[in-house]
C-alpha positions as CSV (number, residue, x, y, z in Angstrom):
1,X,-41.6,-20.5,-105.2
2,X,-42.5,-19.0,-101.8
3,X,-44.4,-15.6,-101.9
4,X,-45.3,-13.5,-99.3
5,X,-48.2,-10.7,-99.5
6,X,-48.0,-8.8,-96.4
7,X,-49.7,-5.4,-95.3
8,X,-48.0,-3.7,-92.1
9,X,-49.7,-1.0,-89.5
10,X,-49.1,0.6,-86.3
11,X,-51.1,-0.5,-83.4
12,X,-53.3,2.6,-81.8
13,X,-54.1,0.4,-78.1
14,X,-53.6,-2.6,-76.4
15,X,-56.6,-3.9,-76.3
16,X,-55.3,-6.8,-78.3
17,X,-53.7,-7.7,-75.7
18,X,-56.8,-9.5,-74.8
19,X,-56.8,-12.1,-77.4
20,X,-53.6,-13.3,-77.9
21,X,-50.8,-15.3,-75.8
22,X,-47.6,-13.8,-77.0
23,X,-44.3,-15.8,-77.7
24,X,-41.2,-14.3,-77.7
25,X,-38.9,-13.9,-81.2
26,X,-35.6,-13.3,-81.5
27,X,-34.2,-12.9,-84.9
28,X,-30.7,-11.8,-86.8
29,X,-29.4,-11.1,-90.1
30,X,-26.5,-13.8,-92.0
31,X,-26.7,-11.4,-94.9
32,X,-28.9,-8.0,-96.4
33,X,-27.7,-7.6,-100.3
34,X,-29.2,-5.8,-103.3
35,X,-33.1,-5.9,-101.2
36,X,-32.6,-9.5,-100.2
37,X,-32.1,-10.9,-96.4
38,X,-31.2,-14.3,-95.3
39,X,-32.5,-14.3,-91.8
40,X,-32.6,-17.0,-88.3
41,X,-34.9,-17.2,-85.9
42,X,-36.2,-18.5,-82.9
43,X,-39.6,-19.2,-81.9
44,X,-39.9,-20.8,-78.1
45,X,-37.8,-24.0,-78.7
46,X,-37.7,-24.1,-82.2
47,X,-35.8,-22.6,-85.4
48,X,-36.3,-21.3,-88.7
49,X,-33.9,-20.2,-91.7
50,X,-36.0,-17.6,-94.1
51,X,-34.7,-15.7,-97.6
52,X,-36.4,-12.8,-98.6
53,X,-36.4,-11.2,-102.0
54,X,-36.7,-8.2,-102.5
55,X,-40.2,-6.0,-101.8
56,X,-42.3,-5.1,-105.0
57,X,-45.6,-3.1,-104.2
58,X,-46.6,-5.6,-101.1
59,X,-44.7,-8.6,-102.0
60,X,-41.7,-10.6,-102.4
61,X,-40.3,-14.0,-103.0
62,X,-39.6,-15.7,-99.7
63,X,-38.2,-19.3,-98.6
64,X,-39.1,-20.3,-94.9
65,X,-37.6,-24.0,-93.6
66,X,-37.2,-25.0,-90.2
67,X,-34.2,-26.2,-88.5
68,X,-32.9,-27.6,-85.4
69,X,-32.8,-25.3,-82.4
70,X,-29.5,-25.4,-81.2
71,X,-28.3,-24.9,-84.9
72,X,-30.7,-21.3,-85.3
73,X,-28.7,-20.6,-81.7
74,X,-25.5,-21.0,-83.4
75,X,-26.7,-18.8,-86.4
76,X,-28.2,-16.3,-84.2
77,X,-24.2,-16.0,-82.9
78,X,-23.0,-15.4,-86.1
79,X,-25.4,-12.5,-87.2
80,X,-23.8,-9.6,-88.3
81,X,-25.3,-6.2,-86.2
82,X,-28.1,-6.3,-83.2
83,X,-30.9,-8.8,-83.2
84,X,-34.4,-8.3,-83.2
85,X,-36.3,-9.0,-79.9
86,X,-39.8,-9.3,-79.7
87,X,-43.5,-10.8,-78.4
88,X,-45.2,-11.7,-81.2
89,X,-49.5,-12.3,-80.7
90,X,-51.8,-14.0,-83.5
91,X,-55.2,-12.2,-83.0
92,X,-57.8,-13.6,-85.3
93,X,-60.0,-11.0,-87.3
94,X,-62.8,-11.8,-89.5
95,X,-61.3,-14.8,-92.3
96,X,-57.2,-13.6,-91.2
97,X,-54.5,-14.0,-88.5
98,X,-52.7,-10.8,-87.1
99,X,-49.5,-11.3,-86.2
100,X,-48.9,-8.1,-83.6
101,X,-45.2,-7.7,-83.0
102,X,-44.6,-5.9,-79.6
103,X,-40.6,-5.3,-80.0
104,X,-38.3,-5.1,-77.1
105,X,-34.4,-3.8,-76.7
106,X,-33.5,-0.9,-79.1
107,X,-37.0,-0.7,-80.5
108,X,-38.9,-1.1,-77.5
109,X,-42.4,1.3,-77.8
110,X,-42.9,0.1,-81.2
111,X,-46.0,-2.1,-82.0
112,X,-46.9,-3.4,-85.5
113,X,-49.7,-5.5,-86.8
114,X,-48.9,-7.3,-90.3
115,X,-51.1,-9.8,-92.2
116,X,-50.3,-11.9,-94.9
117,X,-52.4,-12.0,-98.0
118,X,-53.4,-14.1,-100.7
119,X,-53.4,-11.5,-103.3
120,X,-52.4,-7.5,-103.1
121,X,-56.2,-6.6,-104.2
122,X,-57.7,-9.2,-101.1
123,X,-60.1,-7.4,-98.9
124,X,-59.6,-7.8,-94.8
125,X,-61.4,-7.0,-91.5
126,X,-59.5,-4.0,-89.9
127,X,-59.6,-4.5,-86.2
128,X,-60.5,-1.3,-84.1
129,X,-56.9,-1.2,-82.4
130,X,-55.5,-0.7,-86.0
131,X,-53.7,2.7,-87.2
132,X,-51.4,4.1,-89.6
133,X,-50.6,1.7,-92.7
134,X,-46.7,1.4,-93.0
135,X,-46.1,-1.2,-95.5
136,X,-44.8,0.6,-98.1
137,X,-42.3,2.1,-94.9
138,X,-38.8,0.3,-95.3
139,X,-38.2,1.9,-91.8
140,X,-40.7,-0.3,-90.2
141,X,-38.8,-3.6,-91.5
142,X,-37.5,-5.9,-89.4
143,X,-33.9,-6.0,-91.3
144,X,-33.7,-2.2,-91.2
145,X,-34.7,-2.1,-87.4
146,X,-31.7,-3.9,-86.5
147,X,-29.3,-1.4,-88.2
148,X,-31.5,1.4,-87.9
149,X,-33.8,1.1,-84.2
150,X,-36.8,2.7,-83.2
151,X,-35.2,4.1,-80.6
152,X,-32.5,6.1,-82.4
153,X,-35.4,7.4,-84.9
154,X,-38.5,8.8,-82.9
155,X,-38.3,11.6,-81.0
């Protein structure tokens, strides 16, 4: 079983910016039930298929395959709601990869930084553009900012 340990923070700067090329994400939701998603996305010219369970603490059970393109385009059609748009950076920091999500659309202004983890209690290199943890923040998830945007939510 797939398992995903991920923290999430805001981003305080862009001086990130410096060390990463972005690529851009877009990504919709087949199905949200009971705290589990079954998500597509694209990433440049290829395509993914994920399940998510649902969140305990910091983790949850998650399934990641790739497909073809063209089918993850079709998929993308048939998401219920918005999709999520977004340049996504992998800044390297100490032993870990970043993955800084600058979003676009209905959420643009927000920036998050998430790293994935090998376990919950697993020490990490904060970077000096890092700020407010929001992990524990359903707001700040990608499933909920496609029903719920940034935009409609910060004043």
């Amino acid at each position: 079983m797939g398992k995903e340990i991920e923290r999430k923070f805001l981003v305080t700067n862009t001086s990130w910016k410096e060390a990463g090329k972005p690529q851009r994400i877009q990504q919709g939701y087949l199905a949200k039930q009971n705290g589990v998603t079954a998500r597509v996305r694209t990433i440049a010219e290829k395509g993914f298929l994920t399940i998510k369970g649902p969140t305990t603490g910091i983790s949850r059970a998650e399934f990641e395959y790739e497909i073809p393109y063209a089918d993850a385009l079709g998929l993308l059609e048939l998401c219920a709601g918005p999709t999520i748009e977004k340049y996504r950076s992998l800044i390297p920091c100490g032993q870990h990869l970043w993955e800084v999500d600058e979003f676009l659309g209905e959420n643009e202004g927000l920036v998050v930084a998430e790293i994935e983890l090998g376990a919950e209690d697993e020490s990490f290199e904060k970077p000096l553009w890092l700020g407010e943890e929001v992990s524990s923040d359903k707001r700040y998830f990608n499933s909920k900012l496609a029903q719920f945007p940034y935009r409609d939510w910060v004043k």
